[in-house]
PyMOL Python script that loads the backbone (N, CA, C, O; Angstrom):
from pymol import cmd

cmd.read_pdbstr("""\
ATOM      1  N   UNK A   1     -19.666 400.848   7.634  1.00  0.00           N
ATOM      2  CA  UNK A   1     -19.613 402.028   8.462  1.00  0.00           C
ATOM      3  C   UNK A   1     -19.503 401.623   9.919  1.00  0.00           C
ATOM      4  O   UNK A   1     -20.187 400.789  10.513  1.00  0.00           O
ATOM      5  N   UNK A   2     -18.535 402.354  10.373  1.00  0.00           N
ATOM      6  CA  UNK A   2     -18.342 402.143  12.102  1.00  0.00           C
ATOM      7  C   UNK A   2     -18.976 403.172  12.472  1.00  0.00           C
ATOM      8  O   UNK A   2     -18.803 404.157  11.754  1.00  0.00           O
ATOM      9  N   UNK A   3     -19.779 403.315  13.507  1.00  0.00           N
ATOM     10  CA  UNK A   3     -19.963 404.670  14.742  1.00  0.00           C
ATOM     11  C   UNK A   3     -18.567 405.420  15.211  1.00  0.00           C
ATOM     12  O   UNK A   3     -17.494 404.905  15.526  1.00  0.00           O
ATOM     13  N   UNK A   4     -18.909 406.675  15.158  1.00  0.00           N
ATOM     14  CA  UNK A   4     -18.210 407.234  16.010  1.00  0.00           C
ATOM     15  C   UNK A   4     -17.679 406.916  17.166  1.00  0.00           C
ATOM     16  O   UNK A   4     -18.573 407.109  17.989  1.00  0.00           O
ATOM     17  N   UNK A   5     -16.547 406.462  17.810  1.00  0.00           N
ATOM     18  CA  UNK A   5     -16.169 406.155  19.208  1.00  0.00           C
ATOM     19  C   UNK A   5     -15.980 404.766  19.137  1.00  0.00           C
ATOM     20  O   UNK A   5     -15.188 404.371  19.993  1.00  0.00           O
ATOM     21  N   UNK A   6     -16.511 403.750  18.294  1.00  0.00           N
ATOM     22  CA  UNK A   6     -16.902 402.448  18.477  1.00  0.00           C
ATOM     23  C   UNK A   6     -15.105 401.736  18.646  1.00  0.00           C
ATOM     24  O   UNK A   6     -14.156 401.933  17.888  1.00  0.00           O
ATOM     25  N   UNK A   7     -15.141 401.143  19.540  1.00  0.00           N
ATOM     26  CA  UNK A   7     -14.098 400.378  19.795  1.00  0.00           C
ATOM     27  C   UNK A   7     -13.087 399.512  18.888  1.00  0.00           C
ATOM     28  O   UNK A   7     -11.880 399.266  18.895  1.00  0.00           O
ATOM     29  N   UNK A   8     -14.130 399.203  18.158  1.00  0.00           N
ATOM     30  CA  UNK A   8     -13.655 398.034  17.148  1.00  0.00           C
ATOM     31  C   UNK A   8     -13.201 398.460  16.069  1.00  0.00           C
ATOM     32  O   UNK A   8     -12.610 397.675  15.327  1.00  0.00           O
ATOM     33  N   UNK A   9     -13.379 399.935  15.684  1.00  0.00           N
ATOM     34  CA  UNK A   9     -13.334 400.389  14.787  1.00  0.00           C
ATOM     35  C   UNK A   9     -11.236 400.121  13.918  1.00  0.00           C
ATOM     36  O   UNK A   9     -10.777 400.060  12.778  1.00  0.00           O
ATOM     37  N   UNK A  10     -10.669 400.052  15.327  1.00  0.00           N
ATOM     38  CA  UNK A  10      -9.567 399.960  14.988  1.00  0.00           C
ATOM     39  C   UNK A  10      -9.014 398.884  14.836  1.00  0.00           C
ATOM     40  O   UNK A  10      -8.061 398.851  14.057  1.00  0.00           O
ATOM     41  N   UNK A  11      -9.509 397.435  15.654  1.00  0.00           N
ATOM     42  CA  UNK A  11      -9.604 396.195  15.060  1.00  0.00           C
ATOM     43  C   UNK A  11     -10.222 395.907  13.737  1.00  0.00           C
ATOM     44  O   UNK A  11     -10.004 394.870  13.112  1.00  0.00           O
ATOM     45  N   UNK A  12     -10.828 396.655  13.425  1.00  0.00           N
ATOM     46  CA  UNK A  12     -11.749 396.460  11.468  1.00  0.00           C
ATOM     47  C   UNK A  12     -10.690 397.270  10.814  1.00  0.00           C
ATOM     48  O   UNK A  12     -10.077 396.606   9.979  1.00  0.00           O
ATOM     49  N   UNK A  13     -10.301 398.445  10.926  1.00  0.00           N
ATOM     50  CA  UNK A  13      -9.409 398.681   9.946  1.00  0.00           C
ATOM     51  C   UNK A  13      -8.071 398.052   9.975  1.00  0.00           C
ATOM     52  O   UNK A  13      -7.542 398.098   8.864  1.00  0.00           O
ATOM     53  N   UNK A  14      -7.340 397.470  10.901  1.00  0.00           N
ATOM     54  CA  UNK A  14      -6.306 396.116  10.624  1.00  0.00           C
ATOM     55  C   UNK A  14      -6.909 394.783   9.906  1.00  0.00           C
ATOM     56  O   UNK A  14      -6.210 393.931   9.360  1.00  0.00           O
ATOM     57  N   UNK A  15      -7.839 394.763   9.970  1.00  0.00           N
ATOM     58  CA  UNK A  15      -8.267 393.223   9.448  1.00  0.00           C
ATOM     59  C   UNK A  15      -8.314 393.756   7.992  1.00  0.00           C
ATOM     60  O   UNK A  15      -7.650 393.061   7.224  1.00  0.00           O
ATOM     61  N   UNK A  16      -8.904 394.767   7.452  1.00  0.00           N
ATOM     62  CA  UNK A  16      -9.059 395.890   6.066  1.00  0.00           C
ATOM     63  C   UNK A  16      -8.098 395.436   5.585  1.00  0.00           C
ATOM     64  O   UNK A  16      -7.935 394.399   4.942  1.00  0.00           O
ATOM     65  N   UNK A  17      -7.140 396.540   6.017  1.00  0.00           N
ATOM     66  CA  UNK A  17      -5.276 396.600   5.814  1.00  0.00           C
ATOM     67  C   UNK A  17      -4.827 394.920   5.302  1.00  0.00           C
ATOM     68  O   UNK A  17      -4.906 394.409   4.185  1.00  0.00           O
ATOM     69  N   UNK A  18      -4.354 394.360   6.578  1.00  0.00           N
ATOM     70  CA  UNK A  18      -4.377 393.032   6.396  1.00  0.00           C
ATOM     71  C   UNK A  18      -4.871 392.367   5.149  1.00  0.00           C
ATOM     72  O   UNK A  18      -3.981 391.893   4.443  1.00  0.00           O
ATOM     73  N   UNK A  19      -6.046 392.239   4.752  1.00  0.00           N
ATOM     74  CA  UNK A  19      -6.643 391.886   3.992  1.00  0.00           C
ATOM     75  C   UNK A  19      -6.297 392.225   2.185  1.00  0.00           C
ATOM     76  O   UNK A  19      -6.456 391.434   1.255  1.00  0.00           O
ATOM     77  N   UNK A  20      -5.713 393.875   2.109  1.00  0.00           N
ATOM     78  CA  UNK A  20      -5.170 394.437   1.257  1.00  0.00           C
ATOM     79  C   UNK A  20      -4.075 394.118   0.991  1.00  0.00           C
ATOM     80  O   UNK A  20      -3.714 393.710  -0.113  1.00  0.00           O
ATOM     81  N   UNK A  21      -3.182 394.298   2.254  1.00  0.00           N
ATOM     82  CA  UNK A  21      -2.224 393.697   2.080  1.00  0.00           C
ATOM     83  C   UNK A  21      -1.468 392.549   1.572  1.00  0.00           C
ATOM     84  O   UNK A  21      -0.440 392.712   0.914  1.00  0.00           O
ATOM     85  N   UNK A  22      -2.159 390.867   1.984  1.00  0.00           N
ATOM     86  CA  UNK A  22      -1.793 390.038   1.614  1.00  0.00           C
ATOM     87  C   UNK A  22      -2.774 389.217   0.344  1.00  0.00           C
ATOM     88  O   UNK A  22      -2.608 388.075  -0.083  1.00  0.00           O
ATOM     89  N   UNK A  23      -3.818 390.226  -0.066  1.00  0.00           N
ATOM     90  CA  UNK A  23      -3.667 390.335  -1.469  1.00  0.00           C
ATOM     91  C   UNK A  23      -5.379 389.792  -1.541  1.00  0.00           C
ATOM     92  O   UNK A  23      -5.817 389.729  -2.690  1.00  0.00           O
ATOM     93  N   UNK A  24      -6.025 389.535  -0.802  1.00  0.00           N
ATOM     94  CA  UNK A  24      -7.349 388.732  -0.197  1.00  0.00           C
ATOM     95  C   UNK A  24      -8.037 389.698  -0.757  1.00  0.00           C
ATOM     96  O   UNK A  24      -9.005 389.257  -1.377  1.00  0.00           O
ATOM     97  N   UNK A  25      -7.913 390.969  -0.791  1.00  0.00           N
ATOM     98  CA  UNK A  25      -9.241 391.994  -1.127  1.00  0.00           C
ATOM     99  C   UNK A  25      -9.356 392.132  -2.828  1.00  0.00           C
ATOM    100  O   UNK A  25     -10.316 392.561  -3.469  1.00  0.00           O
ATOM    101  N   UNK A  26      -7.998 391.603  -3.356  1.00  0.00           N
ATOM    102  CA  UNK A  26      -7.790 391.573  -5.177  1.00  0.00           C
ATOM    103  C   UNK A  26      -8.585 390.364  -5.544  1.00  0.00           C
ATOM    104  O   UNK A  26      -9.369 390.505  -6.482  1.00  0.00           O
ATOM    105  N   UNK A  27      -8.481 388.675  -4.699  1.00  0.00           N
ATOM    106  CA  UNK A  27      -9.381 387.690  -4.635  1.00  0.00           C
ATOM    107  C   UNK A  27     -11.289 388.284  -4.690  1.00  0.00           C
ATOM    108  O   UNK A  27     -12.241 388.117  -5.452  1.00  0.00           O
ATOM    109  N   UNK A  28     -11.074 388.880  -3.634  1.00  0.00           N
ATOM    110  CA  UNK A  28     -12.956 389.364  -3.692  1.00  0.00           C
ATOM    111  C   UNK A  28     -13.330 389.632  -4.520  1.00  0.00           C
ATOM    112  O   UNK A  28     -14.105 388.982  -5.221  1.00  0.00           O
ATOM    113  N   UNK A  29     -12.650 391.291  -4.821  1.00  0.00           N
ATOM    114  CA  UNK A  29     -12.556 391.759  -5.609  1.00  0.00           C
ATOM    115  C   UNK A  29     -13.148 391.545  -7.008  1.00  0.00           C
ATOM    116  O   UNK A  29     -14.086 392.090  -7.590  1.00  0.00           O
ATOM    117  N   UNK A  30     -12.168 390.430  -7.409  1.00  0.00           N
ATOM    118  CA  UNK A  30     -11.970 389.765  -8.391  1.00  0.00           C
ATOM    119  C   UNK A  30     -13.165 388.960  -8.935  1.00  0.00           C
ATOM    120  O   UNK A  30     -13.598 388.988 -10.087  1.00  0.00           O
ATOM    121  N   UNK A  31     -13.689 388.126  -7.734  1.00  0.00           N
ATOM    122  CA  UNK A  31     -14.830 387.121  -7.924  1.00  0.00           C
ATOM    123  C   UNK A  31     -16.110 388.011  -8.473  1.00  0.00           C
ATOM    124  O   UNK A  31     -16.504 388.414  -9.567  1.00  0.00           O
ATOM    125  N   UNK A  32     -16.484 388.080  -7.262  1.00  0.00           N
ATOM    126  CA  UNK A  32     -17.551 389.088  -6.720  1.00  0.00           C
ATOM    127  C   UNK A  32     -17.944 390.977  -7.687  1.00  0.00           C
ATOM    128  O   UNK A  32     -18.955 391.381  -8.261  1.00  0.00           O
ATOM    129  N   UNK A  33     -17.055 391.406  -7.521  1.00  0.00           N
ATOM    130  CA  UNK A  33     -17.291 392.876  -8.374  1.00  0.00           C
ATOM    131  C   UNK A  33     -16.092 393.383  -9.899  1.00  0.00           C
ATOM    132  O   UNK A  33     -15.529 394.429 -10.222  1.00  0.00           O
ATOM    133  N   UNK A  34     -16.174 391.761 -10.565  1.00  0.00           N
ATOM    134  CA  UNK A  34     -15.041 392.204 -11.661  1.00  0.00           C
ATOM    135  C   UNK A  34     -15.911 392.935 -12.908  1.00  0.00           C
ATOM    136  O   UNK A  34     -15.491 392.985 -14.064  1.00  0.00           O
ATOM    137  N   UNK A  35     -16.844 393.338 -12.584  1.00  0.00           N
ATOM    138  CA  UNK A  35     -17.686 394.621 -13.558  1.00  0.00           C
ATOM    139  C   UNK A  35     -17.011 396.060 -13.528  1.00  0.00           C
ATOM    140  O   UNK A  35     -16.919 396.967 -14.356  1.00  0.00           O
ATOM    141  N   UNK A  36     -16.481 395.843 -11.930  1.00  0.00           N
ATOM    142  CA  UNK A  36     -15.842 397.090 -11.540  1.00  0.00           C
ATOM    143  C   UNK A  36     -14.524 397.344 -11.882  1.00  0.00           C
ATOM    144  O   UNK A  36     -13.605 396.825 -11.249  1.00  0.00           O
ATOM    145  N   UNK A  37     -14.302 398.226 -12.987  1.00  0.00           N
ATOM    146  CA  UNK A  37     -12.358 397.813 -13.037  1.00  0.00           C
ATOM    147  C   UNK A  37     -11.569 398.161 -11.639  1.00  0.00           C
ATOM    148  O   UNK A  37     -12.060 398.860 -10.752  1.00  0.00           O
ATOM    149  N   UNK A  38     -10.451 397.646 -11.594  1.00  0.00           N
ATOM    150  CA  UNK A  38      -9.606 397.464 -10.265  1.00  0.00           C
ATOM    151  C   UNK A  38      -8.941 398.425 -10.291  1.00  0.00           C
ATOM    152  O   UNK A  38      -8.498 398.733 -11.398  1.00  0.00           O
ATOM    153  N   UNK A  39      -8.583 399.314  -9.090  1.00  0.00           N
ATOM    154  CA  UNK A  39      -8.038 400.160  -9.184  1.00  0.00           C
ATOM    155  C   UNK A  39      -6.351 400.091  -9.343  1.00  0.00           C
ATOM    156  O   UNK A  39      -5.649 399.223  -8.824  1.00  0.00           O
ATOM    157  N   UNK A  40      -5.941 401.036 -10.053  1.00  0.00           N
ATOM    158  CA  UNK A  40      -4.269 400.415 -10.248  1.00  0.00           C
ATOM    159  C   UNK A  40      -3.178 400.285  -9.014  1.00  0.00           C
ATOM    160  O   UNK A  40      -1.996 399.947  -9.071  1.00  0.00           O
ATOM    161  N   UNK A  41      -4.145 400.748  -7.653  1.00  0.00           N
ATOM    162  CA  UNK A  41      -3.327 400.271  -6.436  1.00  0.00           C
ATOM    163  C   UNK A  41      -2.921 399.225  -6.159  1.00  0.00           C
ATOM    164  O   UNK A  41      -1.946 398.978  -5.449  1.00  0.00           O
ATOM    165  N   UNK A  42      -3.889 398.213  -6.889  1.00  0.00           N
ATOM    166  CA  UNK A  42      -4.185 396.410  -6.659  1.00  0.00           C
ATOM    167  C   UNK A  42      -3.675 395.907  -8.083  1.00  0.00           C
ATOM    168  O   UNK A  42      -3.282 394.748  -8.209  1.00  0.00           O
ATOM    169  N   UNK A  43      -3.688 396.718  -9.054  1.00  0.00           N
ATOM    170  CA  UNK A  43      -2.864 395.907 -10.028  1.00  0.00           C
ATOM    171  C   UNK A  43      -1.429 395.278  -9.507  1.00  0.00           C
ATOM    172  O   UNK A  43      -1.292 394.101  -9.841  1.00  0.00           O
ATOM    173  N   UNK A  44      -0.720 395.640  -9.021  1.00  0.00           N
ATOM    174  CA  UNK A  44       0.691 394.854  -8.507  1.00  0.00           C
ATOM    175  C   UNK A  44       0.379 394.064  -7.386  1.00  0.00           C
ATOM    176  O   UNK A  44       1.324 393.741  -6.666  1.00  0.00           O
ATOM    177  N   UNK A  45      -0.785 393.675  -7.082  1.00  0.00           N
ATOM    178  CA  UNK A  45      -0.771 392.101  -6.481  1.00  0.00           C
ATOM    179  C   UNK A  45      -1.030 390.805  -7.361  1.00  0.00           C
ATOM    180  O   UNK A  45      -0.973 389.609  -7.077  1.00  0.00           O
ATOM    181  N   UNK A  46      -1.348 391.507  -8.581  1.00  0.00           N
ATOM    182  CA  UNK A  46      -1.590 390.438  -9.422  1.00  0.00           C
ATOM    183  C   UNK A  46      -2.754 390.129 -10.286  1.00  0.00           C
ATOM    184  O   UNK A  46      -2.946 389.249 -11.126  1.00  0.00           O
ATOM    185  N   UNK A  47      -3.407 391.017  -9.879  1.00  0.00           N
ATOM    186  CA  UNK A  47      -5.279 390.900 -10.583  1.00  0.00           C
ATOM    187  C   UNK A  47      -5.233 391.136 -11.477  1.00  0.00           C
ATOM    188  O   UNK A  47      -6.254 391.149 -12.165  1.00  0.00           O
TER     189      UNK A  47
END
""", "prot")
cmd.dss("prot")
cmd.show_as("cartoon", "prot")
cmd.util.cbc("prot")
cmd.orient("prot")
C-alpha cells in the first residue's frame, strides 16, 4: 500500500509493471506462493 499523494507511488507501479512484464513476478510467483493457482494473465509467460 502507497499513501495517498506519496511520490513514489508512480516509481512502484513501473517497477510492478516492469516486473510483470519481463516475466519476474511468474518467477516469485512461482517459488514463493505456488499453493496459489496463477492467474491465466501469467500463463503466457510461461509458468
Amino acid at each position: 500500500m502507497v499513501r495517498e499523494g506519496d511520490e513514489r507511488k508512480e516509481q512502484i507501479d513501473g517497477v510492478i509493471e516492469d516486473m510483470v512484464l519481463d516475466g519476474e513476478w511468474v518467477k516469485i510467483k512461482s517459488d514463493y506462493f505456488e499453493a496459489v493457482p496463477l492467474s491465466e494473465i501469467f500463463r503466457e509467460k510461461g509458468a
